[in-house]
C-alpha positions in Angstrom: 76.3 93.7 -50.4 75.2 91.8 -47.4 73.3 93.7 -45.2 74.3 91.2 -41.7 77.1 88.9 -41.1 74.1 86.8 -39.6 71.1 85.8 -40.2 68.9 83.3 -37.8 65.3 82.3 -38.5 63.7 81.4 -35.5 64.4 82.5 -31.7 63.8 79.5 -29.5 67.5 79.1 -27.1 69.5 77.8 -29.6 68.7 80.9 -31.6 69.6 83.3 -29.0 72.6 81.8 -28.2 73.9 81.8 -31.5 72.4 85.3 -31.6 74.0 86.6 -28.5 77.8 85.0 -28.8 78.0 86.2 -32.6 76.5 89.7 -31.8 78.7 89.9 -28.6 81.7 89.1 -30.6 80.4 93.0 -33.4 79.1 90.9 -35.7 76.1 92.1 -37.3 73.2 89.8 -36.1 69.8 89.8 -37.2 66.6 87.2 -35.7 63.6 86.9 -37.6 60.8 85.4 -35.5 57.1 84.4 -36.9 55.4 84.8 -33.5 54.9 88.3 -32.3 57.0 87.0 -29.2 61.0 85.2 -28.8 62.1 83.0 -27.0 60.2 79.8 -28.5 59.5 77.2 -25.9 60.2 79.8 -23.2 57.1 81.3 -23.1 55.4 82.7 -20.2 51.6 83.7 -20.2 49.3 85.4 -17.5 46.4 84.1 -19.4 46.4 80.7 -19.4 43.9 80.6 -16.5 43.5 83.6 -14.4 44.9 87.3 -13.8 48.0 87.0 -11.7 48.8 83.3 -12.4 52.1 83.3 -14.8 52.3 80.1 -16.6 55.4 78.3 -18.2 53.1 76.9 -21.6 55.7 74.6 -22.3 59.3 74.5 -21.0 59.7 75.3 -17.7 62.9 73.8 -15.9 66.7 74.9 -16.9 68.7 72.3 -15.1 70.5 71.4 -18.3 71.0 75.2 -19.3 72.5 75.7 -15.8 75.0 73.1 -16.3 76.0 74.1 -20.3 78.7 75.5 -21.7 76.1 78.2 -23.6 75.8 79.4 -19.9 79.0 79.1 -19.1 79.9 82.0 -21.0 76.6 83.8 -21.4 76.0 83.8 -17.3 77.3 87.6 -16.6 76.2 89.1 -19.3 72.5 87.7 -18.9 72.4 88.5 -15.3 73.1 91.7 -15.9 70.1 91.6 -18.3 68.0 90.3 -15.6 68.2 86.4 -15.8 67.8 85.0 -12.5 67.4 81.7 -11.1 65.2 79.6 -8.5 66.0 76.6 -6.8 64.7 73.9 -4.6 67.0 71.9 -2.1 64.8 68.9 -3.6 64.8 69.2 -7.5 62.4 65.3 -8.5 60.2 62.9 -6.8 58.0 59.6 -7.5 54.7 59.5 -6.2 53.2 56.0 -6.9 49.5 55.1 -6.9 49.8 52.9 -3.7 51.3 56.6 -2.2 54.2 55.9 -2.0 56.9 58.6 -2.4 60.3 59.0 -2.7 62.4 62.2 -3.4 65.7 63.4 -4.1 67.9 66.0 -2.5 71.1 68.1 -3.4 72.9 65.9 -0.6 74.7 62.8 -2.2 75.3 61.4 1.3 71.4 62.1 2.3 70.2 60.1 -0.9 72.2 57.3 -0.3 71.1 57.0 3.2 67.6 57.4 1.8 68.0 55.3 -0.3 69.9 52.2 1.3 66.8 52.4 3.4 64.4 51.7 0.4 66.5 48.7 -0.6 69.9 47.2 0.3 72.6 48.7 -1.6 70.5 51.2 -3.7 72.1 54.3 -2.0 75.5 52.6 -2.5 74.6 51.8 -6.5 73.4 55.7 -7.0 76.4 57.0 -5.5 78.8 54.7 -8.1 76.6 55.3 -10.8 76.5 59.5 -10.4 79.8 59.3 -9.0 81.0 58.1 -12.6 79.5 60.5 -14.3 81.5 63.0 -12.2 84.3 61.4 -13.1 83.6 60.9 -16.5 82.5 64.3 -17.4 85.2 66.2 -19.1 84.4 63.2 -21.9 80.9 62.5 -21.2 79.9 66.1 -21.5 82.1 66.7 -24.3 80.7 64.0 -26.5 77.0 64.6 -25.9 77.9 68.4 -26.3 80.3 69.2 -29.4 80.6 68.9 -32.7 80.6 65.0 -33.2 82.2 64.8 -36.9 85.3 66.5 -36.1 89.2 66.3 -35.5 88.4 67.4 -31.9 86.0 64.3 -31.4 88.6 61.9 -33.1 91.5 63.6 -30.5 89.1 63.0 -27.5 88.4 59.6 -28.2 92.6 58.9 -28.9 93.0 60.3 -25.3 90.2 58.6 -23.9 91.8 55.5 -25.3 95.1 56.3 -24.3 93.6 56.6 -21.0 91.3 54.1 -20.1 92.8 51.3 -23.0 90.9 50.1 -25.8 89.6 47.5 -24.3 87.8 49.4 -21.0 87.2 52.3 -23.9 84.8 49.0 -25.7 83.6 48.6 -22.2 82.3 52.1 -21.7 80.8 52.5 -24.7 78.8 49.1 -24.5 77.3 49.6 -21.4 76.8 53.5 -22.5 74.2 51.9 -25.1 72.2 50.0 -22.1 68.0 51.1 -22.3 67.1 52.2 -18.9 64.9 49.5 -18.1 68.6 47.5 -18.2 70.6 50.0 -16.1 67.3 49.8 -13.5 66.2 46.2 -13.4 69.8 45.0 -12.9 71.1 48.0 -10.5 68.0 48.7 -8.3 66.1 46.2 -5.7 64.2 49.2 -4.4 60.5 49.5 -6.9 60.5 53.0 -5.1 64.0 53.7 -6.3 63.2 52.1 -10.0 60.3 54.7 -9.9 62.1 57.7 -8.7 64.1 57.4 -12.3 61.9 55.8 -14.9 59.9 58.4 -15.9 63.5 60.4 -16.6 63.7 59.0 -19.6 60.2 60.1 -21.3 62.5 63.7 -20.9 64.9 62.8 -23.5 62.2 61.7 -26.0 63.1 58.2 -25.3 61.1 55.2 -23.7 62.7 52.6 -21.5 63.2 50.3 -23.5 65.8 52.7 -25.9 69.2 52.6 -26.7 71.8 54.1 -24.4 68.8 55.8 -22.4 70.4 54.0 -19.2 73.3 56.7 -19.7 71.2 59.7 -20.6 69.7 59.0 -17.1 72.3 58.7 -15.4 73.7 61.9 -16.7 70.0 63.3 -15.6 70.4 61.8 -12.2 73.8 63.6 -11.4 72.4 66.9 -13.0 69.7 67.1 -10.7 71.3 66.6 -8.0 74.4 68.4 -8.1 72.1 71.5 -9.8 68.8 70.8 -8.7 65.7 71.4 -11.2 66.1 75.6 -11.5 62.9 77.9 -12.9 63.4 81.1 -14.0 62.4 83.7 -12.0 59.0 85.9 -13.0 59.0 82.4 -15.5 60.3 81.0 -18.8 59.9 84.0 -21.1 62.0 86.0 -19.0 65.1 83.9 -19.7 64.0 85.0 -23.6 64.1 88.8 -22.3 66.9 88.3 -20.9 68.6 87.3 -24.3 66.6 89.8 -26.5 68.1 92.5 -24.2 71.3 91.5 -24.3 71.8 90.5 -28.1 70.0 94.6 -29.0 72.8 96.3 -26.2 75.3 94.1 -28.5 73.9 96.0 -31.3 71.7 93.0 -32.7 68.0 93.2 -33.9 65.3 91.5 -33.4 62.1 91.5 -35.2 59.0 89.3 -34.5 56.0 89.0 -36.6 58.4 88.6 -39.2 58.0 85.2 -41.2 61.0 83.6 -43.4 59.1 81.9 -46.5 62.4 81.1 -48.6 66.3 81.3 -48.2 68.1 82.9 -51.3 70.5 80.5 -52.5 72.8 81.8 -55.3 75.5 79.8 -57.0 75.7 76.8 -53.9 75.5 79.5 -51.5 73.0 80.9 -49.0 72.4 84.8 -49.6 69.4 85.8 -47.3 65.9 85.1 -47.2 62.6 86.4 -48.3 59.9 87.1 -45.9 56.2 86.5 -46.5 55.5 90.6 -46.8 57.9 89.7 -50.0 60.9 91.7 -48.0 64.3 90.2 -49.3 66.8 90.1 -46.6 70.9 89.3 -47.7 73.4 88.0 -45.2 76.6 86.2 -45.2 75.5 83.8 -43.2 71.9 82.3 -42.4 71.2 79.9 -39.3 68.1 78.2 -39.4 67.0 77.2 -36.2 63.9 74.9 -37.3 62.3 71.4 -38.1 63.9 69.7 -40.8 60.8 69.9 -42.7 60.4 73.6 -42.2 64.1 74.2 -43.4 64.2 71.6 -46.6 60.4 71.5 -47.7 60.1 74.7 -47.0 63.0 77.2 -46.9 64.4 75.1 -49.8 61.4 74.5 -51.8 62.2 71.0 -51.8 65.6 71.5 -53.2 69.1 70.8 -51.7 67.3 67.9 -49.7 69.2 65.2 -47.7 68.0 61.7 -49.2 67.4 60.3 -45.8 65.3 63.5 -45.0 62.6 61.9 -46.1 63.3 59.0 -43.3 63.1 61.6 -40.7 60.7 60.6 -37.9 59.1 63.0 -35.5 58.5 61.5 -31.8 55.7 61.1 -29.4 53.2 64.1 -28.3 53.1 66.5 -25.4 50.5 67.3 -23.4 50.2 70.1 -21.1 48.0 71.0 -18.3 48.0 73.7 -15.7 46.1 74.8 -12.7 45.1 77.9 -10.9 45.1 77.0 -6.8 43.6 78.7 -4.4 46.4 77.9 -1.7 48.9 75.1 -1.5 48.6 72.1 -2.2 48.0 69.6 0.3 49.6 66.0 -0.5 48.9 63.4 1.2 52.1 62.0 0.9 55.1 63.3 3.2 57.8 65.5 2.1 56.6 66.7 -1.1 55.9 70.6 -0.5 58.8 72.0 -2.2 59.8 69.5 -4.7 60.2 71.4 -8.3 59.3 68.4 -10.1 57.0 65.2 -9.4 56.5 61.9 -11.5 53.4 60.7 -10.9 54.2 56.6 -11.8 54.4 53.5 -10.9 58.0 53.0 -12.4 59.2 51.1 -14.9 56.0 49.1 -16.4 53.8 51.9 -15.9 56.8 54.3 -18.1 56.9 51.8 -20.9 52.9 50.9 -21.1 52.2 54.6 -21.6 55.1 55.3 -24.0 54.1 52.5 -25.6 50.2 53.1 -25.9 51.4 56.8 -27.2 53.9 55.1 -30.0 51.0 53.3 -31.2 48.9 56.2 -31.5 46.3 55.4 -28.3 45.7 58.0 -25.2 47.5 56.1 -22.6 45.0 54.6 -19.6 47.2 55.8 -17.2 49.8 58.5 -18.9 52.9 59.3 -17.1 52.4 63.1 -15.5 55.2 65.1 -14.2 54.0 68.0 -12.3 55.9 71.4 -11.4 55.1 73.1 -8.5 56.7 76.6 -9.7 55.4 79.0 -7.2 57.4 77.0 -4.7 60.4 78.2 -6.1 59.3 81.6 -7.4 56.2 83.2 -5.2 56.0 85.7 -7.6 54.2 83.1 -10.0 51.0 83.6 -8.4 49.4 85.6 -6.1 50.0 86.0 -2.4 48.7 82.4 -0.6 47.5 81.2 -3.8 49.1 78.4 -6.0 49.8 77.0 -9.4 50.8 73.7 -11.1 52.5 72.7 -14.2 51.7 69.6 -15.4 53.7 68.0 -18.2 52.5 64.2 -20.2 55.4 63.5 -22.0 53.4 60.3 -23.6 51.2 61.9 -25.9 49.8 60.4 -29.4 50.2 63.0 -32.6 47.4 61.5 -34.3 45.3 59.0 -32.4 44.3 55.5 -33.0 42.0 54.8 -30.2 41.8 55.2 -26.1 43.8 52.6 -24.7 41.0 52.5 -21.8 38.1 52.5 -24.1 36.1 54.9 -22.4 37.1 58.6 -24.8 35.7 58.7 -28.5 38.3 59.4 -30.0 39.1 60.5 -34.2 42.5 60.9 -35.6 43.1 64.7 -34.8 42.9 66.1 -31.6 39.7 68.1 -30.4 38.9 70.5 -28.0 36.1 67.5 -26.3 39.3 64.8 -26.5 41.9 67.0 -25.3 39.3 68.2 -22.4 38.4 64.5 -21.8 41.9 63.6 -21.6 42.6 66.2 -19.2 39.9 64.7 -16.8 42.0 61.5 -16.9 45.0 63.0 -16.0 43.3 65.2 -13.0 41.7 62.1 -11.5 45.0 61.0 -10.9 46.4 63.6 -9.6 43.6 64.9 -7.5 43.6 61.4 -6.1 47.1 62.0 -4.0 45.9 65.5 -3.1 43.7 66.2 0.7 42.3 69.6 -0.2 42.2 68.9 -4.1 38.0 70.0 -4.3 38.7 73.7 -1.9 41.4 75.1 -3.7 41.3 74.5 -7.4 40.3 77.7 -9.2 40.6 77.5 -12.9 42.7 74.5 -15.4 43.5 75.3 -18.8 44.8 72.2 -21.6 47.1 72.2 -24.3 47.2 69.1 -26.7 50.1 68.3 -28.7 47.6 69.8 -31.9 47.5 73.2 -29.9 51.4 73.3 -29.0 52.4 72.9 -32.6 49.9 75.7 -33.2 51.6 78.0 -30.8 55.3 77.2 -32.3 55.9 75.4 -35.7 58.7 73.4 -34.7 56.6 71.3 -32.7 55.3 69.0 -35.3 52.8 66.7 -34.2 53.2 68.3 -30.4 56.8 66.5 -30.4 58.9 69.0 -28.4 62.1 66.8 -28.8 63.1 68.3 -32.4 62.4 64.2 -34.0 62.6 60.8 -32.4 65.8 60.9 -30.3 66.2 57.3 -31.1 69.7 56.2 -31.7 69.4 56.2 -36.2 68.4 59.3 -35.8 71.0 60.6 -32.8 74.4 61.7 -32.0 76.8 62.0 -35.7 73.1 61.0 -37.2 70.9 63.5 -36.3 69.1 64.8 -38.1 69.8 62.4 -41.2 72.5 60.3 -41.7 74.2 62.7 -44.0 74.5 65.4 -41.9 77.8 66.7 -40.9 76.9 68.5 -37.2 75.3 71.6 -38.5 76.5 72.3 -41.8 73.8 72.0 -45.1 74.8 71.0 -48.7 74.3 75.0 -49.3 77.3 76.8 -48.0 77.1 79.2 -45.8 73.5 77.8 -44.3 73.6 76.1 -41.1 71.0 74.0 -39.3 70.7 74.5 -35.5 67.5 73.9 -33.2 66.3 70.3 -31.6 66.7 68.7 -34.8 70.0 68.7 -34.8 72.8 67.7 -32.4 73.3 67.7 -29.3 69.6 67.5 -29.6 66.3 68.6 -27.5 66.3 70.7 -24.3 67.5 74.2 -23.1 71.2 73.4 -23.2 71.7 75.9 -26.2 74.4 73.1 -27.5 73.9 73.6 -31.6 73.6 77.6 -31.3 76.9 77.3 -29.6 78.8 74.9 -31.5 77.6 77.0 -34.7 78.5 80.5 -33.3 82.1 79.1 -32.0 82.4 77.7 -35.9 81.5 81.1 -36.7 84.6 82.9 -34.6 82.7 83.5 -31.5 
């Protein structure tokens, strides 16, 4: 006899979502975690650099867990287990090498008064381009958040039809599928205005140059600005708290330190899972949320294996870099003191020419840096007058080629003396657009995409997208072609996690969709 209803492997958000609907609804629930700690990429550390600094490690901003349907009908229970939000009337910026800045605010009517004034008409364009999303979102939202092979998908695209006509319906979805170098070379005069969005894209594991990444940002665009770019408060891993505490009040367990080696598969169906103290586990149901290669190569032993799994590409690095202040930070540009998040870029050329050097395996000359500025949102980050930054490179090489600038010796897997080298490259340009950059930086710490993959397993190759979120691999295809949403060829096993659709980020989609297949 089964000794859960459920069983998940792994607790990044996906995971605890699935974990806290089905355990809300008396199911029996139980997570298995290899790290001694849940949450995944919600991790929080006070010793990255020094005593009283709280770092995000890797994700940090919850903009598109704010606006999901997982929170939707998590949000009272996990405030009531202590999750807590942030905010920042002024959630992205572009800061350009010439110094240049440009920022966006909450206000649609400010930014397109901000941004008329950048070019003629810009303002005017970003209103009709976030005002469609508004008015698209009941279908937009829908489609890049449910189950994709279903009845419901097929009813929702008859009404849409039925709507809008076939032909419009054509329409939509052709200009849906436009890179966003398209949607800003064509829309934008403004280079300030092209800059404020191009790095967007690097967010969604795409480059600008990718199918339908024109929509994606556009979706981004109105997100930020009708939610801004949220942190948790007391950081990331208290989000994961938050969900351990409320999936053990619903009577769930959690156990970390606990590593799944193989799921049990009896007769076409999936029974439990052994551990790698050789504990068998049974359930009726198992929910792995990992890396395809974790779940088929290694769950599976090889066996039950997709075809196209073996086609399955993983996506461009991260790199992560943070920074111990002594007191704010004083830019030299105006405006920027309380953004959440800043793209350090030139726009659109700069975007693609990093991406690009990454693709091909090079350390970019001039990478693409976002940087958070967390403790302007949550004081309680860091100590009293002091400061911290969270620096994201979103256009990091797995295994390296070469230095695109020729000046790091480089070999094919990351070191300690390349990943330090490479974090000098990216603090010269950021030091460069700061006054007091020499008098108030304390301590930096560096994580290359070899070192994040070491902290979670999912991250193969540093790639914190789940796979390249290219379109072969994306939407009805993701993770493989024969994929139906999160169902295996092994009943009763399901696949959730970044792999799978509605792909990478905190949105909690796949844990959803699964637990509502499930009757939560």
């Amino acid at each position: 006899m089964a000794a859960f209803d459920h069983l998940i492997i792994g607790s990044g958000i996906n995971a605890l979502v699935a974990g806290a609907l089905l355990s809300r609804k008396g199911d029996s629930v139980l997570v298995v975690e290899r790290e001694d700690r849940v949450g995944g990429c919600m991790y929080t550390s006070d010793a990255v650099t020094l005593p009283g600094f709280h770092h995000d490690v890797m994700a940090a901003t919850f903009v598109l867990f704010l606006t999901s349907p997982a929170y939707a009908a998590l949000a009272e229970d996990l405030g009531k287990h202590g999750l807590e939000f942030c905010h920042s009337a002024h959630p992205t910026a572009a800061l350009r090498p010439n110094g240049t800045s440009i920022v966006l605010g909450m206000d649609r009517a400010a930014n397109v008064t901000a941004f008329n004034a950048r070019g003629a008409g810009d303002g005017d364009q970003h209103a009709r381009d976030v005002g469609a999303v508004e008015a698209d979102a009941e279908f937009l939202f829908a489609l890049l958040g449910q189950p994709l092979w279903s009845r419901q998908t097929i009813t929702l695209l008859a009404k849409q039809a039925w709507k809008k006509g076939l032909g419009p319906l054509k329409t939509w979805f052709g200009e849906a599928m436009e890179p966003s170098r398209g949607w800003l070379e064509t829309r934008y005069a403004s280079a300030d205005v092209q800059a404020l969005w191009a790095a967007w894209v690097l967010h969604v594991g795409l480059t600008p140059e990718a199918t339908y990444g024109g929509q994606m940002s556009r979706v981004i665009a109105f997100a930020l600005e009708a939610a801004g770019a949220p942190v948790v408060k007391g950081g990331a891993g208290q989000a994961a708290a938050a969900f351990r505490s409320l999936i053990e009040a619903n009577g769930g367990i959690i156990r970390t330190g606990v590593e799944a080696t193989k799921i049990i598969v009896e007769n076409g169906k999936a029974v439990g899972i052994e551990t790698a103290q050789a504990e068998k586990i049974l359930a009726k149901n198992v929910i792995a949320s990992t890396a395809p290669g974790q779940l088929y190569d290694g769950l599976l032993g090889g066996s039950s294996q997709p075809e196209t799994a073996k086609k399955f590409r993983h996506g461009r690095g991260n790199f992560q870099l943070h920074f111990a202040l002594d007191g704010p930070v004083d830019w030299k540009a105006d405006d920027l003191d309380d953004v959440a998040l800043i793209h350090l870029t030139d726009g659109i050329d700069a975007v693609s020419k990093s991406s690009n050097e990454a693709e091909r395996g090079m350390l970019p000359a001039v990478p693409t840096i976002c940087v958070g500025q967390p403790n302007q949102l949550d004081p309680s980050r860091c100590p009293e007058g002091k400061a911290i930054l969270w620096l994201q490179i979103p256009d990091a090489p797995s295994m390296i080629k070469g230095d695109a600038a020729g000046e790091i010796e480089t070999t094919a897997d990351w070191t300690e003396d390349m990943r330090e080298a490479f974090a000098d490259r990216i603090e010269g340009i950021l030091s460069g657009h700061i006054n007091n950059w020499d008098q108030i930086k304390l301590a930096r710490r560096a994580y290359s995409p070899r070192d994040l993959e070491q902290m979670n397993v999912n991250l193969v190759g540093g790639d914190p997208y789940g796979g390249a979120c290219t379109l072969d691999q994306f939407f009805v295809w993701r993770p493989v072609a024969g994929q139906v949403n999160n169902a295996t060829a092994i009943k009763n096993l399901y696949h959730i996690g970044a792999s799978t659709h509605p792909g990478p980020g905190l949105g909690g989609g796949s844990g959803l969709n699964v637990a509502k297949g499930l009757g939560a």
